[in-house]
TIKOL-119259 format. One record per residue: x, y, z of N, C-alpha, C in turn; residue in one letter. Coordinates in steps of 0.05 Angstrom, whole numbers, plus 5000, padded with zeros to 4 digits. Example, Ala and Ser with C-alpha at 12.3 -4.5 7.8 and 13.67 -1.06 7.14 Angstrom:
TIKOL-119259
- 5264 / 4886 / 5156 / 5246 / 4910 / 5156 / 5264 / 4934 / 5156 / a
- 5257 / 4955 / 5142 / 5273 / 4979 / 5143 / 5258 / 5001 / 5157 / s
This chain:
TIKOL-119259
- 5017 / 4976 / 5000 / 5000 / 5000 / 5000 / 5018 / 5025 / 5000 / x
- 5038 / 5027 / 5013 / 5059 / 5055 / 5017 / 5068 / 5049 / 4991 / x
- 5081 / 5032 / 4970 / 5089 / 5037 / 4944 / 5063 / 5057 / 4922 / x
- 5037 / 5050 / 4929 / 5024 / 5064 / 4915 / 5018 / 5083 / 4918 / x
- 5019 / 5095 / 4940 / 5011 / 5113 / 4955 / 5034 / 5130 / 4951 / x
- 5051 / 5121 / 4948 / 5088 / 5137 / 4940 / 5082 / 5149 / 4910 / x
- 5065 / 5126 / 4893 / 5060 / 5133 / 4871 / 5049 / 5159 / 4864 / x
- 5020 / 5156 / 4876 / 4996 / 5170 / 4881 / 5010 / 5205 / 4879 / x
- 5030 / 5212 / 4909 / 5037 / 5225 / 4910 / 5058 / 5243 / 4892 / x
- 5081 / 5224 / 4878 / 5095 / 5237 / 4864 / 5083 / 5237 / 4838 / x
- 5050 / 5235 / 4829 / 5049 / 5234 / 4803 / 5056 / 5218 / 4783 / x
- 5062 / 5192 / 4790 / 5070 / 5176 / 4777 / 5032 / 5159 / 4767 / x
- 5031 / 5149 / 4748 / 5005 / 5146 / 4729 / 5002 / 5111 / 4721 / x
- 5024 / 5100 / 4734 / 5019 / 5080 / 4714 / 5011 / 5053 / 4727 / x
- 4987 / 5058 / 4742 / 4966 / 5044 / 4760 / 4940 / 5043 / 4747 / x
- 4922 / 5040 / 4752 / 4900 / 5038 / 4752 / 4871 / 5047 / 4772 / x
- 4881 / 5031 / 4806 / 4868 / 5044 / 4817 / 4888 / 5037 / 4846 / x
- 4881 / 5049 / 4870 / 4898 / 5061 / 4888 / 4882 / 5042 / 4919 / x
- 4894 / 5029 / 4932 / 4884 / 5018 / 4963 / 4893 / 5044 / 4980 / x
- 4888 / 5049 / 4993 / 4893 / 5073 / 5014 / 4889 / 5052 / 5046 / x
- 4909 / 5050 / 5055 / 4922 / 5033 / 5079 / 4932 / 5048 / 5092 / x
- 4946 / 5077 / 5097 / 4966 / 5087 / 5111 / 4957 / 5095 / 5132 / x
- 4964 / 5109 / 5152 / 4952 / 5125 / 5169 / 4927 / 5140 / 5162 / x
- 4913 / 5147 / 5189 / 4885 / 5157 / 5181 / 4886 / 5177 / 5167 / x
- 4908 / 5204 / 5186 / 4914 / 5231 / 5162 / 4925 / 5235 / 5140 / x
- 4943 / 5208 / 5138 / 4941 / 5206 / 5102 / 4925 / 5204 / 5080 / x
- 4896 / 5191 / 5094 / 4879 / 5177 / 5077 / 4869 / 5207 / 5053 / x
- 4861 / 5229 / 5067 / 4848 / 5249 / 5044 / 4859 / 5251 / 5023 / x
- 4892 / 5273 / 5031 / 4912 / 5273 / 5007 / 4913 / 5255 / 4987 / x
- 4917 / 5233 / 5004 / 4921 / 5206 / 4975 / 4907 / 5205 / 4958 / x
- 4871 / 5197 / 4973 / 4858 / 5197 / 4965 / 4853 / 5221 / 4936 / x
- 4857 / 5239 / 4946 / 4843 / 5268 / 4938 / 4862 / 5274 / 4912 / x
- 4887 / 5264 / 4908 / 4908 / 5263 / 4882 / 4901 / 5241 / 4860 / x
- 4889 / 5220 / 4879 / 4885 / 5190 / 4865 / 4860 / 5205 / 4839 / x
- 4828 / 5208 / 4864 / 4815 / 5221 / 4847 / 4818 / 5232 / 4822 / x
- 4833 / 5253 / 4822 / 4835 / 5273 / 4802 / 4847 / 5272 / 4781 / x
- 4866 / 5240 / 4784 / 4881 / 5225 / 4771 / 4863 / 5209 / 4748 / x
- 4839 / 5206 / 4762 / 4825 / 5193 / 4749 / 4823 / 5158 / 4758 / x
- 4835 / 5156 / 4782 / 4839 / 5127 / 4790 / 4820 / 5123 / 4805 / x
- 4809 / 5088 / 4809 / 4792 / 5086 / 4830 / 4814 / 5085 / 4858 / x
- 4789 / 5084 / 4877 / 4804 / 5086 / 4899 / 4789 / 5069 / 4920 / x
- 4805 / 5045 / 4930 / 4787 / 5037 / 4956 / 4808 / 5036 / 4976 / x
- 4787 / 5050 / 4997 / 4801 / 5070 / 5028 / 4797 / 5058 / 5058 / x
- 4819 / 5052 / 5070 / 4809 / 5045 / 5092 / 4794 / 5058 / 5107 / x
- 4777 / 5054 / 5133 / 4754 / 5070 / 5145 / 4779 / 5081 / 5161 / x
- 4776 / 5098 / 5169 / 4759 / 5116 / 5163 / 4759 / 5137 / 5144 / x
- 4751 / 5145 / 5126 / 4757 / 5154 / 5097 / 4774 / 5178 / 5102 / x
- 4771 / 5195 / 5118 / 4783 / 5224 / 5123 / 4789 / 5223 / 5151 / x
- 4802 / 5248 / 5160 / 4799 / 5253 / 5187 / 4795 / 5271 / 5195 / x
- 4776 / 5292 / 5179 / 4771 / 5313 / 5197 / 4736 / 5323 / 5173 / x
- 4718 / 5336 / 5188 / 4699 / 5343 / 5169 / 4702 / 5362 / 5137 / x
- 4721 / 5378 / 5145 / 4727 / 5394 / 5118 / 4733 / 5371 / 5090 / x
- 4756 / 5355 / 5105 / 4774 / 5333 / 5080 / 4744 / 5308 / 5075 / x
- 4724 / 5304 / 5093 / 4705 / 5279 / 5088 / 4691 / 5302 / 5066 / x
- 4684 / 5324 / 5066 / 4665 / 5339 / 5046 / 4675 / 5352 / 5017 / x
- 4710 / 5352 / 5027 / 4724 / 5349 / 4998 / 4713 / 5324 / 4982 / x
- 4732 / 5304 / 4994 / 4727 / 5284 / 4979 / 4702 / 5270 / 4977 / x
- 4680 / 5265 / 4986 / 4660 / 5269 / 4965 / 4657 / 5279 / 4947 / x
- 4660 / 5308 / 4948 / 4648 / 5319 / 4918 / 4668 / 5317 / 4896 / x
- 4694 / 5313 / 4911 / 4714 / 5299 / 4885 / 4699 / 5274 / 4879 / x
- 4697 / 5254 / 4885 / 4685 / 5229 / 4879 / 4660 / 5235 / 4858 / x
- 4637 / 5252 / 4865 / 4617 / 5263 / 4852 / 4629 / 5264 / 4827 / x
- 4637 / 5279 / 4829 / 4652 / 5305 / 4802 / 4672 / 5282 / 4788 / x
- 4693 / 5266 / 4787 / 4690 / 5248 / 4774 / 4695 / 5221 / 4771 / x
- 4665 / 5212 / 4787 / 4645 / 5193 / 4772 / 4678 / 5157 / 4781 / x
- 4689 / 5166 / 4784 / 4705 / 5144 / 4784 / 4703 / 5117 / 4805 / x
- 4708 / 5098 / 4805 / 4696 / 5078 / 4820 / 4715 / 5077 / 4853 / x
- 4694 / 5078 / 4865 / 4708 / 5081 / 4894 / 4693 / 5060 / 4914 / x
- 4704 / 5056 / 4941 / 4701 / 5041 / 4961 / 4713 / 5052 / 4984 / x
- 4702 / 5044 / 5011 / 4711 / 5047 / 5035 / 4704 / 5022 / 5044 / x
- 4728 / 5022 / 5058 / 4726 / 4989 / 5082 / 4704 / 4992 / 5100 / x
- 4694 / 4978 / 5111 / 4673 / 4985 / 5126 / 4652 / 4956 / 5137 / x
- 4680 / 4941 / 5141 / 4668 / 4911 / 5148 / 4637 / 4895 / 5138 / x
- 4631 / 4897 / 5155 / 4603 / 4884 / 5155 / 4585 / 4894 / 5138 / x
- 4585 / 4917 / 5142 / 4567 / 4943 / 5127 / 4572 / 4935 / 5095 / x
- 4594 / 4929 / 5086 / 4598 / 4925 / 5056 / 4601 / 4891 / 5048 / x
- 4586 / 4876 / 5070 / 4590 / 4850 / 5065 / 4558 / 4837 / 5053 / x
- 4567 / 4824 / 5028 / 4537 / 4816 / 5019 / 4514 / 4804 / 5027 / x
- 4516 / 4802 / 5054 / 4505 / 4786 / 5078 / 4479 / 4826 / 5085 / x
- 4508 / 4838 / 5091 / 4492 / 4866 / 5099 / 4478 / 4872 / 5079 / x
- 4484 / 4879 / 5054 / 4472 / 4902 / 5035 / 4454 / 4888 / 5025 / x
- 4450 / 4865 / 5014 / 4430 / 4843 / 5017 / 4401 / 4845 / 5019 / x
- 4415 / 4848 / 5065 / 4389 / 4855 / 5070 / 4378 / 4884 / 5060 / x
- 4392 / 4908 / 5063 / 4391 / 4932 / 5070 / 4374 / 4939 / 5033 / x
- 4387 / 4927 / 5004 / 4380 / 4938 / 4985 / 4355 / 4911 / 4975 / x
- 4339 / 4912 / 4984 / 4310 / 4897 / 4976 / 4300 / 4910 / 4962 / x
- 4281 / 4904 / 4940 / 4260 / 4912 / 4928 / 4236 / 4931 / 4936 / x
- 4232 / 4956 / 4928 / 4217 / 4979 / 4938 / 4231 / 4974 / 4969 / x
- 4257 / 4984 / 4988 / 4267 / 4981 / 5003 / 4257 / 5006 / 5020 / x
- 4245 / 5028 / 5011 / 4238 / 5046 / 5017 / 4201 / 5044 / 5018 / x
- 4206 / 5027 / 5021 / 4167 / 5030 / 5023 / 4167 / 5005 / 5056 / x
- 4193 / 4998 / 5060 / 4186 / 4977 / 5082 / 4200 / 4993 / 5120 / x
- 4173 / 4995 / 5130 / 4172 / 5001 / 5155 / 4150 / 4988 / 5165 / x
- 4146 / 5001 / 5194 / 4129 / 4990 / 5211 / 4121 / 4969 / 5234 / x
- 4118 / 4968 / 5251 / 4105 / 4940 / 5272 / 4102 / 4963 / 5302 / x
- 4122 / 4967 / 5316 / 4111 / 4985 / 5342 / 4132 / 4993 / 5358 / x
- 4134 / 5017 / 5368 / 4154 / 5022 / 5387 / 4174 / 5041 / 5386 / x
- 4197 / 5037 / 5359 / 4209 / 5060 / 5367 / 4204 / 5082 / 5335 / x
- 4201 / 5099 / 5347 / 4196 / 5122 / 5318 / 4218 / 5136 / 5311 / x
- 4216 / 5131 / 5276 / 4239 / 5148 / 5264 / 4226 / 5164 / 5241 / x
- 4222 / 5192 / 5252 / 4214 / 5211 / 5232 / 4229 / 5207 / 5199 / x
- 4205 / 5211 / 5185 / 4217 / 5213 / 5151 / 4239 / 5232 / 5149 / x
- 4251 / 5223 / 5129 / 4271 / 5235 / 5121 / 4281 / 5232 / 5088 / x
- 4280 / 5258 / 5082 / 4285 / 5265 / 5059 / 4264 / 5237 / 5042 / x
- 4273 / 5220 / 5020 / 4266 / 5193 / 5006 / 4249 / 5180 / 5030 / x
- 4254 / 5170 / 5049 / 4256 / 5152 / 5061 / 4226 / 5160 / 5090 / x
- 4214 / 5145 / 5083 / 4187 / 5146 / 5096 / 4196 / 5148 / 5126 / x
- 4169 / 5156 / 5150 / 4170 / 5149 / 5173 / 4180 / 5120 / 5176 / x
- 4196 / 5106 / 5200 / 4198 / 5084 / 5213 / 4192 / 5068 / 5230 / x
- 4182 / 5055 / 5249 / 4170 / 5045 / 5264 / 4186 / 5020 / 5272 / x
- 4192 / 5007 / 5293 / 4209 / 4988 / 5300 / 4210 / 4975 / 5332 / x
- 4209 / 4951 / 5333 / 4207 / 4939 / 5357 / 4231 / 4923 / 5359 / x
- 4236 / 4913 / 5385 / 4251 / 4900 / 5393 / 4243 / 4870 / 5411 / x
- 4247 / 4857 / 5397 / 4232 / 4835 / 5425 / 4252 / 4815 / 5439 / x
- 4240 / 4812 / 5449 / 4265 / 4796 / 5467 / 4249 / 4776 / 5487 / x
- 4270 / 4758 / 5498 / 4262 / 4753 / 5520 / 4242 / 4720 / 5521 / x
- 4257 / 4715 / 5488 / 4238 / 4684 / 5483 / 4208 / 4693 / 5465 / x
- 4206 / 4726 / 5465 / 4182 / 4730 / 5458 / 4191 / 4733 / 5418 / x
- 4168 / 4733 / 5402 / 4182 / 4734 / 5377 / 4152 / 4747 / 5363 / x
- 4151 / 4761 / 5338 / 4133 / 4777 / 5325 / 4113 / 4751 / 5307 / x
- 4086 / 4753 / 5302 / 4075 / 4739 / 5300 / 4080 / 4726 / 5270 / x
- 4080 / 4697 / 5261 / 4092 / 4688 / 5242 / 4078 / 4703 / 5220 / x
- 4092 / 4711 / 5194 / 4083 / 4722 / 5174 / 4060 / 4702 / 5159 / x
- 4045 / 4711 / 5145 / 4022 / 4692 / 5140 / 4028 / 4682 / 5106 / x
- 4048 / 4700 / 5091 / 4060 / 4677 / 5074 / 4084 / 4668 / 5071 / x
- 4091 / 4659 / 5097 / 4115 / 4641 / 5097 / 4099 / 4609 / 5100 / x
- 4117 / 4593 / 5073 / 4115 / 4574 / 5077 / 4104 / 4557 / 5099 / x
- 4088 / 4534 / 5110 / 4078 / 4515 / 5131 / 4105 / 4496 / 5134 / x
- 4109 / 4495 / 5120 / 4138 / 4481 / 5121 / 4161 / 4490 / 5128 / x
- 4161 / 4516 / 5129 / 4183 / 4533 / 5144 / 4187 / 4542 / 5166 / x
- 4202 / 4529 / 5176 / 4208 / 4539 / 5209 / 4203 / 4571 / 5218 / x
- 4199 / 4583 / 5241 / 4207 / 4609 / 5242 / 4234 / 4613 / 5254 / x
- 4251 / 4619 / 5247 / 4274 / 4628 / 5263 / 4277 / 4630 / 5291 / x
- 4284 / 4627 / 5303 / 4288 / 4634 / 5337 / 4304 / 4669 / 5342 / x
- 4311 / 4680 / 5313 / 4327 / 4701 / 5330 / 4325 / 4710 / 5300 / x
- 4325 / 4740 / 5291 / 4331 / 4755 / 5265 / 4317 / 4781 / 5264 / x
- 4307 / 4791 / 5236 / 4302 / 4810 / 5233 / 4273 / 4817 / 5217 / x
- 4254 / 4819 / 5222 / 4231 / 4820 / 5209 / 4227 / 4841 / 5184 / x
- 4229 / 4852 / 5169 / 4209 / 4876 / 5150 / 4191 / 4872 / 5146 / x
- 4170 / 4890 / 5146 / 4145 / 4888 / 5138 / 4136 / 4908 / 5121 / x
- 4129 / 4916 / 5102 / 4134 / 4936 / 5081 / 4104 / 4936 / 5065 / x
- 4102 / 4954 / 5054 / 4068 / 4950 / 5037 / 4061 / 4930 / 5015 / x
- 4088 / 4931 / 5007 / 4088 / 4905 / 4981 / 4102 / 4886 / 4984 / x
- 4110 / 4872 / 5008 / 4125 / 4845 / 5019 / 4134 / 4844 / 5045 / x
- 4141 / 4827 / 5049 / 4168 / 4831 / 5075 / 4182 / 4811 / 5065 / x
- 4199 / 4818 / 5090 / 4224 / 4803 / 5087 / 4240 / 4789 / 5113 / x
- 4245 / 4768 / 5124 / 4261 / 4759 / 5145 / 4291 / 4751 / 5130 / x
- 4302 / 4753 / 5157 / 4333 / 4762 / 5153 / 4348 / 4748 / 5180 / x
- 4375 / 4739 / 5177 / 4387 / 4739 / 5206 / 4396 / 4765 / 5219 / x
- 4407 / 4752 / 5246 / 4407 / 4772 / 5271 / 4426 / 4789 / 5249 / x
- 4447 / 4780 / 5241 / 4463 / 4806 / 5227 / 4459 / 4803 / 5200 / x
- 4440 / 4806 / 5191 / 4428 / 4809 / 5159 / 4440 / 4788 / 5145 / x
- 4429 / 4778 / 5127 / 4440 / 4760 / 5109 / 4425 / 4739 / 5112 / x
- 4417 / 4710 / 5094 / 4399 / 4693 / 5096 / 4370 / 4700 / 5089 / x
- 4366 / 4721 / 5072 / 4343 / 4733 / 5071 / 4329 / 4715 / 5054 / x
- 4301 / 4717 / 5069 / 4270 / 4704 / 5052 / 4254 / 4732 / 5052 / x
- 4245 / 4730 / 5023 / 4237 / 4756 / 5017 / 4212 / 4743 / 5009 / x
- 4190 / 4759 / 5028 / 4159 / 4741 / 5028 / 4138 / 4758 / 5004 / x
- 4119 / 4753 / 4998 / 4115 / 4725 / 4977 / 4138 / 4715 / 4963 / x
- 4146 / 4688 / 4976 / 4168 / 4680 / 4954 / 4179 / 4684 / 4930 / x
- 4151 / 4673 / 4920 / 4147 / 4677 / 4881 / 4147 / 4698 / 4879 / x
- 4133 / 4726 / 4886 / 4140 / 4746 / 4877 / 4165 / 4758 / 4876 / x
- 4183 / 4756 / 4889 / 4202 / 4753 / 4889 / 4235 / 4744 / 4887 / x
- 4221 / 4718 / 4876 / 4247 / 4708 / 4873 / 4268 / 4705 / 4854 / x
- 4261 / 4726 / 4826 / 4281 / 4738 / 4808 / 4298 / 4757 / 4822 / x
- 4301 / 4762 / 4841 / 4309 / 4792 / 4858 / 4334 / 4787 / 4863 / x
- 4353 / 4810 / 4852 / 4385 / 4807 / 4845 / 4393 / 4833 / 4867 / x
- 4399 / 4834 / 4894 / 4402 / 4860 / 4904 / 4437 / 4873 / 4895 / x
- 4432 / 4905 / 4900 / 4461 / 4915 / 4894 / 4476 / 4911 / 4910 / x
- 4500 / 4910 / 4911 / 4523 / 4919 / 4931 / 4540 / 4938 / 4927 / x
- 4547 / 4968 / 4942 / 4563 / 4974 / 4939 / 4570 / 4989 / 4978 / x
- 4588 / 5007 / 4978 / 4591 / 5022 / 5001 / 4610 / 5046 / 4982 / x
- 4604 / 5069 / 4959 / 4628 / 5077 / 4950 / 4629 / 5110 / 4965 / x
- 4635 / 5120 / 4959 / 4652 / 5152 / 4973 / 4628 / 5166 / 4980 / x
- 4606 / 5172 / 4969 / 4574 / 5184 / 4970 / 4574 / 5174 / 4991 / x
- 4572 / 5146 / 4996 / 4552 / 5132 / 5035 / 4577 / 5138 / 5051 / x
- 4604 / 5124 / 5040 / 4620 / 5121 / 5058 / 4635 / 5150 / 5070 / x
- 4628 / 5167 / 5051 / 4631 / 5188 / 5067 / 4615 / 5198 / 5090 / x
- 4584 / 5196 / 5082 / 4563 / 5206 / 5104 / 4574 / 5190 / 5131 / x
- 4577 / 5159 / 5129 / 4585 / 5150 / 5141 / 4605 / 5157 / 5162 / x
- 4622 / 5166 / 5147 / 4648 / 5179 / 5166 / 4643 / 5202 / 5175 / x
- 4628 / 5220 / 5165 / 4622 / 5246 / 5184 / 4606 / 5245 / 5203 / x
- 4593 / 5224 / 5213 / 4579 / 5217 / 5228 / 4598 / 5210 / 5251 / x
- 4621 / 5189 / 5239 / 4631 / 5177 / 5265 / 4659 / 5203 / 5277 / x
- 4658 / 5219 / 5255 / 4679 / 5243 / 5266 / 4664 / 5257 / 5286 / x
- 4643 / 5272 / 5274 / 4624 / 5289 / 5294 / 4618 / 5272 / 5321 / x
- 4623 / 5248 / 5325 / 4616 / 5223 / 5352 / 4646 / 5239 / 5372 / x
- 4666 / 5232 / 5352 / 4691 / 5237 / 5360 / 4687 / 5264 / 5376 / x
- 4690 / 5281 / 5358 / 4693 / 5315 / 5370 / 4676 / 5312 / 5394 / x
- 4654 / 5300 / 5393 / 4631 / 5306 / 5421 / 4650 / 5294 / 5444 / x
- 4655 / 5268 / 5435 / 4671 / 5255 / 5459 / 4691 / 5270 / 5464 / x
- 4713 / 5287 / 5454 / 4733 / 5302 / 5453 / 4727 / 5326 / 5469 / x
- 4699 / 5340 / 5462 / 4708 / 5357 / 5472 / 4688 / 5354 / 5507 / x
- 4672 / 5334 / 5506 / 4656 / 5323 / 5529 / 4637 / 5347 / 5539 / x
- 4622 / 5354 / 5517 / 4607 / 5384 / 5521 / 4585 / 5389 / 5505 / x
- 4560 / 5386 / 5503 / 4542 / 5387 / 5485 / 4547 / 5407 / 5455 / x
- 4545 / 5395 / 5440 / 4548 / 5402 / 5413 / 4527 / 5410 / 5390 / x
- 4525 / 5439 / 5380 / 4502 / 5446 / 5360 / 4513 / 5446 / 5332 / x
- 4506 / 5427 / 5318 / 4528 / 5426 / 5291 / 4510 / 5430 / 5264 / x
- 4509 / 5449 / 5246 / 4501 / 5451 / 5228 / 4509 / 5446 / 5204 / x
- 4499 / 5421 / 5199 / 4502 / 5406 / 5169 / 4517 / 5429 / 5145 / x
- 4494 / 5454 / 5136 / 4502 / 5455 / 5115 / 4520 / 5480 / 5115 / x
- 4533 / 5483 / 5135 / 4558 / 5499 / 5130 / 4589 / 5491 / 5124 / x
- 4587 / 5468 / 5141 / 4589 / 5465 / 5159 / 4604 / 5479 / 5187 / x
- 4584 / 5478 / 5214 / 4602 / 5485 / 5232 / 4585 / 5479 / 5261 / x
- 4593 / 5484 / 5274 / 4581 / 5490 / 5305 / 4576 / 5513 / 5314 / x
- 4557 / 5515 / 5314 / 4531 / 5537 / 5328 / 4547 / 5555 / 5350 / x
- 4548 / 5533 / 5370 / 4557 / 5534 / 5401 / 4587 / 5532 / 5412 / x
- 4605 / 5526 / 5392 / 4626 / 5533 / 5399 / 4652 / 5526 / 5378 / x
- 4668 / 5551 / 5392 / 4693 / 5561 / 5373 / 4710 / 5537 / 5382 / x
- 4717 / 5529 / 5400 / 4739 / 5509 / 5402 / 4734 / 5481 / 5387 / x
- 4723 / 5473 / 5382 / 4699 / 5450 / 5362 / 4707 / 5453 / 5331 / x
- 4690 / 5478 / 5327 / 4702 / 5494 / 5302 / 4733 / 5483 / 5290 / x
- 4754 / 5492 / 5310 / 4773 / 5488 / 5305 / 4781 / 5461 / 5299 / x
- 4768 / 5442 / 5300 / 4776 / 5417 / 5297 / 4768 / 5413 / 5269 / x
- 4745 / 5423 / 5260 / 4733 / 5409 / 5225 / 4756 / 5421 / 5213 / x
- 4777 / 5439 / 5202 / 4790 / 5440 / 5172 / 4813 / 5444 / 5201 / x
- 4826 / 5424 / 5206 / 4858 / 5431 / 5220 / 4881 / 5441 / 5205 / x
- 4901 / 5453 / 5216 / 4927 / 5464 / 5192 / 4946 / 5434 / 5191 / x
- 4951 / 5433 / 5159 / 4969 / 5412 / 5153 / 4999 / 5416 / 5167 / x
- 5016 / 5397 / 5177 / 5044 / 5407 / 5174 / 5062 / 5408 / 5146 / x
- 5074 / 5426 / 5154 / 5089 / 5436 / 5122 / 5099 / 5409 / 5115 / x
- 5087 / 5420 / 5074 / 5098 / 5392 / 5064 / 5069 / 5373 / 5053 / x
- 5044 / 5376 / 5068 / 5024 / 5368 / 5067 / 5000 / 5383 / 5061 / x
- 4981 / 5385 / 5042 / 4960 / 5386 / 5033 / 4940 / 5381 / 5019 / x
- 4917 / 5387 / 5018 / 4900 / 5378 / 5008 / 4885 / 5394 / 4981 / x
- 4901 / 5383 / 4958 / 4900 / 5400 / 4933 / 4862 / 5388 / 4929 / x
């Protein structure tokens, strides 16, 4: 990974596409040269390390179109996305308990937890011949559901037949895996600075404080930037 990444840096072209392995504050730069290079790029998690470099590189990624990835274990394992990219995937909520206001695409949510030996009542077209699971994940959606294991994957997507040409996608590329990472940075800073935090998306910044602030675009040490 440091030979390509040696590459990446001095401009050298005669790759294809680029692993990004190094340290976390290496990851943008590299990244962010690879891009523009025109190379794909798949990045270890965490894609950036600070909010300014996760909102660069997205919109480098955007802008051009080149094939990217972030590590991201489980989350990018065909077991996960599987479950996660079903058919009308956005039309499946509902059963009782915990509420998740709509957002943008993506309808209200509704969600239970059961426990305790207790389990949600068997779906009424699953097979007679099919066991119910002892432990997993229910959907219930307007035009099917779907059962799944405790960590996604093993999916029966109910009515069978209606479903069973169903080829789901996989990917995790710079668009998710970025949102992704600004999520787990902004976790970071809170824990960092151990102080309630007002953070506004589309500036980005914090409302409530200057020392916070200081953490989203940090100064490089000489020698280092983010073209």
């Amino acid at each position: 990974m440091y030979g390509l990444a040696a590459d990446a840096r001095q401009g050298r072209k005669n790759f294809d596409a680029l692993i990004v392995a190094t340290p976390d504050h290496n990851h943008a730069v590299i990244t962010s040269r690879a891009l523009k290079a025109g190379k794909g790029v798949y990045c270890a998690k965490p894609l950036t390390h600070n909010i300014n470099e996760v909102r660069r590189i997205r919109s480098l990624a955007l802008e051009t179109k080149v094939a990217t990835q972030m590590s991201v274990q489980s989350y990018a394992s065909d077991d996960a996305l599987g479950t996660a990219e079903t058919p009308e995937s956005e039309s499946y909520s509902n059963v009782i308990t915990w509420d998740v206001p709509a957002r943008s695409t993506h309808p209200a949510l509704r969600m239970v937890w059961y426990d305790g030996g207790m389990r949600p009542n068997r779906p009424i077209e699953m097979a007679s011949h099919t066991p119910m699971p002892k432990e997993g994940l229910l959907f219930i959606g307007e035009k099917g559901k779907m059962i799944s294991g405790y960590y996604g994957g093993k999916n029966v997507l109910l009515p069978e037949g209606k479903f069973s040409n169903f080829q789901p996608p996989a990917n995790c590329n710079f668009d998710v895996g970025s949102q992704m990472t600004e999520i787990a940075l902004l976790g970071k800073m809170a824990a960092r600075s151990a102080r309630p935090l007002e953070f506004d998306t589309k500036i980005p910044a914090f409302s409530n404080d200057a020392e916070a602030n200081s953490w989203i675009n940090p100064p490089y040490r000489p020698g280092w930037k983010l073209s």
